[in-house]
N, C-alpha and C positions, 0 to 999 in steps of 0.2 A: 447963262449961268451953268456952269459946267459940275460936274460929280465931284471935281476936287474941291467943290466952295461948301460942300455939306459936311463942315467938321463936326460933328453930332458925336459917333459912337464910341466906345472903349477901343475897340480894333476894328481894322479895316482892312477886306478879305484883300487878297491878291490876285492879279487879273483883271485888268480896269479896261480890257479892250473891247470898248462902246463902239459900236457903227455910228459914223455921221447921221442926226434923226434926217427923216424925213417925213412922212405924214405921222405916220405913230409916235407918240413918246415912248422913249426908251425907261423900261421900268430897272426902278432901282429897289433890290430885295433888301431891307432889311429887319432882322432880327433883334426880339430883345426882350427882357423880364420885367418889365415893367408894369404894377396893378392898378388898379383903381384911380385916385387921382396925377398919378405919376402915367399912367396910363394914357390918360385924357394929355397932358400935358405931350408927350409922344407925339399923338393921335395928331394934337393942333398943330405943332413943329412940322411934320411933314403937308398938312393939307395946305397948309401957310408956304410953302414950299413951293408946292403942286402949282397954288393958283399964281406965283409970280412968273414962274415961263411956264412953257409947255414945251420945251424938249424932252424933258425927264419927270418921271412919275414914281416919286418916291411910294412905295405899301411896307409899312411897317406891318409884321407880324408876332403876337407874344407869344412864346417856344418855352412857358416854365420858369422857374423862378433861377437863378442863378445858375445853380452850377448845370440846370436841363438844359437852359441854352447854350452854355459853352459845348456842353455833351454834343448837344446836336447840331451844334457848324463843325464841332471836327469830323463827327461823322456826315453830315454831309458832304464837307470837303476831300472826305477818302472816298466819298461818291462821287466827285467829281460834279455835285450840283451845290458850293457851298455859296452863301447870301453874302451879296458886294458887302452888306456892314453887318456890322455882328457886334454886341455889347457884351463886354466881359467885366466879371467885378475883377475888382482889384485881386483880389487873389489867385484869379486865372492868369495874370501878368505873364510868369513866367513858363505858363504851362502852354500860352499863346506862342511866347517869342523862341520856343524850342522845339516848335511845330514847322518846321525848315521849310518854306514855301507856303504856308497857308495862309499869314498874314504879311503886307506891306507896311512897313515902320512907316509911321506918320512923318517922319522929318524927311525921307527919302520920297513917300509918295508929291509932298508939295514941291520939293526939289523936282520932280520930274514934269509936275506939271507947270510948274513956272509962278508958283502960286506963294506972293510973301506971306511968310508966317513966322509971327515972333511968341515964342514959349513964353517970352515974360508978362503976356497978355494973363497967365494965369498966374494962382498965388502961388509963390517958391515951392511951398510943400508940397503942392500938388505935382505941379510939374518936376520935382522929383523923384516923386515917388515913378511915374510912367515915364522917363528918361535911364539912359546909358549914364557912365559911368564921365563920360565924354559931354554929356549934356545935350544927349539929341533924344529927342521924342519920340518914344517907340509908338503911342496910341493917344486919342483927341482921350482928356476927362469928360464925364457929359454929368453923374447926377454922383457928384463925392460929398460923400458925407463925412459924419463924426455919431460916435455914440452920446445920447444927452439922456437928461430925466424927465420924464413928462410927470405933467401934476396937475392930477382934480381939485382943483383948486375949491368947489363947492364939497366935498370930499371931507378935505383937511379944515373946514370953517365945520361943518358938522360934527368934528370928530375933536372940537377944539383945540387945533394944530394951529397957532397964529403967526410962523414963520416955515415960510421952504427949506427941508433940511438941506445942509452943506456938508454933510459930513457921514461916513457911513453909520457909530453910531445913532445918530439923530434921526436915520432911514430906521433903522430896525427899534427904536423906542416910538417912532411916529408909526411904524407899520402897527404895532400892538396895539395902539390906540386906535386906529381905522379898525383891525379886526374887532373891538371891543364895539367898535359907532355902527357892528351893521356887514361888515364886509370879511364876511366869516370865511368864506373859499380862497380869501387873499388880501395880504397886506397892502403887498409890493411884490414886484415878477419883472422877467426881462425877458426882451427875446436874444437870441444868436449868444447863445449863453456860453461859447468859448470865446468869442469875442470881444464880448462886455466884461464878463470877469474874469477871464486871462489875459488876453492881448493887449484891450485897452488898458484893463483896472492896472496890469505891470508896468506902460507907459506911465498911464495917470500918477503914479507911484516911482519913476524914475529908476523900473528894476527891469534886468532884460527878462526878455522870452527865451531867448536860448544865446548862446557864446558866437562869435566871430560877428560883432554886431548887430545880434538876430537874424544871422544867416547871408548878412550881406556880402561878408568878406569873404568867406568862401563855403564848399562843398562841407568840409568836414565840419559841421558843425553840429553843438551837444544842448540840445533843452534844457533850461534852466527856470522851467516856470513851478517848479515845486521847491520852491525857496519858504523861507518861515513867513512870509505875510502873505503871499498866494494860498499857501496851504489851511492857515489861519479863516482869511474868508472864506474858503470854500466848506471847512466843517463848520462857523459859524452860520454859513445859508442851508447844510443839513440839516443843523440842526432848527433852526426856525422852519422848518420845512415840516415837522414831525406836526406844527399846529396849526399850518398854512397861514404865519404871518409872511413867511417868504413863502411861493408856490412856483414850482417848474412850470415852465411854459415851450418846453419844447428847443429845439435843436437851431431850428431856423426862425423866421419870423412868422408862422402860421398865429401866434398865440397873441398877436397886436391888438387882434378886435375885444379880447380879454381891457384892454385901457378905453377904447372909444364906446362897450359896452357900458361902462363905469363897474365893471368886476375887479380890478385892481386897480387903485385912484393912485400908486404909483409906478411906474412905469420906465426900465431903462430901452432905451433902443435908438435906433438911427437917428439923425435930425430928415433922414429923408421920409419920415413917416407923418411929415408937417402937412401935407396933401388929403390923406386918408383922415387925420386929426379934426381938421380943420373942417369937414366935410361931412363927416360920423358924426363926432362928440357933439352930446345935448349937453352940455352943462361948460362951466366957465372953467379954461383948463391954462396952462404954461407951461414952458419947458426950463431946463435951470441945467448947470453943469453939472459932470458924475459926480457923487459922492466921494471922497476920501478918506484915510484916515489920518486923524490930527496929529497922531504922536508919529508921524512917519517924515523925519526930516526933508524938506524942502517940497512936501506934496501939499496941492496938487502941481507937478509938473507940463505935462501937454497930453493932447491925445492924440489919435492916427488915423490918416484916412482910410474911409472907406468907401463905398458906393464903388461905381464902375465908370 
């Protein structure tokens, strides 16, 4: 089983040239951000790996949460020691494929090694999000997500909330109620707070991010996330901020242990945080789609991937 059957990571460095093994297994570096139960799940992927041949000896290494690792395969790779795989979120996409020599496009590496591979094995949206314009695949998807709402379900029975909100009102009149049951330092909170309430919330809501279809059509393109309903939520989350029924929780996703503590019984963030959830949380929990608003013709609309 050769290097080219481990379609795992986001990008896949360039420079595939393995010695035929002989006694040693030839180690395969790979890099990647991945914590806790996501971690373990890594961890198994390659030992599962390991023990089916022994030509090659996959070691994953974790290198930092997202954007550390992208940081550190480019600069590795301008050392000239950079790791055969590398995981990149979605958002390094472009910052990979502009890196002239660093990465091998997934649809050219199988092409070279003889290896069929059919994109449609993954869902449309995925694969095109990491696909040309042409429809070839620049990088494998390996852990894509979406943002959802996690919910203390023993939480909102204390705090006598007898349905999962659907809708943004309903989130910040159930948040009051949680602060009122007990949960004084937070209603509700979310992590990757431009994500969830810009990027996603203006899909959810069928409004762009910015002009030439959010940057896809070309260079010149003008942000457009300060529009009247963008703007609207984000001084509504100020202001419930002043009493910590809404509470900041940070830039990235450092502030998750904030929902599997039970410190905020509501919770937006990844669906990849099902691992950590499932694993932490003492008490009886679910996730549910983002919130919306009602008077906002045709929402909720879709959301967008994420993960790497």
């Amino acid at each position: 089983m050769g290097i080219q059957r481990l379609g795992l990571a986001a990008a896949v460095a360039a420079g595939f040239a393995f010695a035929a093994p002989a006694q040693a297994a030839t180690e395969i570096q790979w890099w990647h951000a991945m914590t806790g139960g996501n971690n373990e799940v890594v961890v198994k992927l390659a030992n599962e790996f390991n023990a089916a041949q022994s030509d090659y000896k996959v070691v994953p290494t974790y290198k930092g949460g997202y954007a550390d690792t992208m940081n550190a395969g480019i600069a590795a790779f301008r050392a000239g020691n950079a790791p055969h795989i590398l995981q990149v979120f979605e958002v390094g996409t472009a910052t990979m494929m502009a890196a002239k020599g660093a990465v091998k496009p997934v649809f050219q590496l199988m092409k070279d090694a003889g290896e069929k591979f059919d994109p449609a094995a993954y869902l449309p949206t995925i694969t095109g999000y990491y696909s040309t314009s042409k429809g070839e695949m620049l990088s494998f998807p390996f852990n894509s997500s979406s943002t959802v709402m996690w919910i203390n379900l023993d939480a909102l029975k204390k705090a006598g909330i007898n349905e999962i909100p659907k809708t943004w009102p309903q989130v910040f009149e159930d948040a009051k109620k949680l602060k009122a049951a007990g949960h004084s330092t937070c209603g509700f909170s979310n992590a990757w707070v431009t994500w969830v309430n810009l990027e996603q919330f203006s899909a959810w809501h069928n409004l762009p991010l910015a002009s030439k279809a959010n940057g896809l059509d070309g260079f010149d393109t003008v942000l457009e996330f300060n529009g009247p309903l963008q703007v609207k939520h984000l001084e509504t989350l100020i202001e419930l901020q002043k009493d910590k029924t809404y509470d900041y929780s940070g830039r990235t996703n450092t502030g998750e242990g904030r929902f599997t503590s039970g410190e905020c019984a509501i919770f937006l963030t990844s669906s990849g945080f099902f691992g950590n959830v499932s694993k932490q949380a003492k008490f009886n929990w679910t996730n549910a789609p983002m919130p919306y608003y009602p008077d906002v013709q045709g929402a909720p609309q879709n959301s967008i991937i994420g993960g790497a």
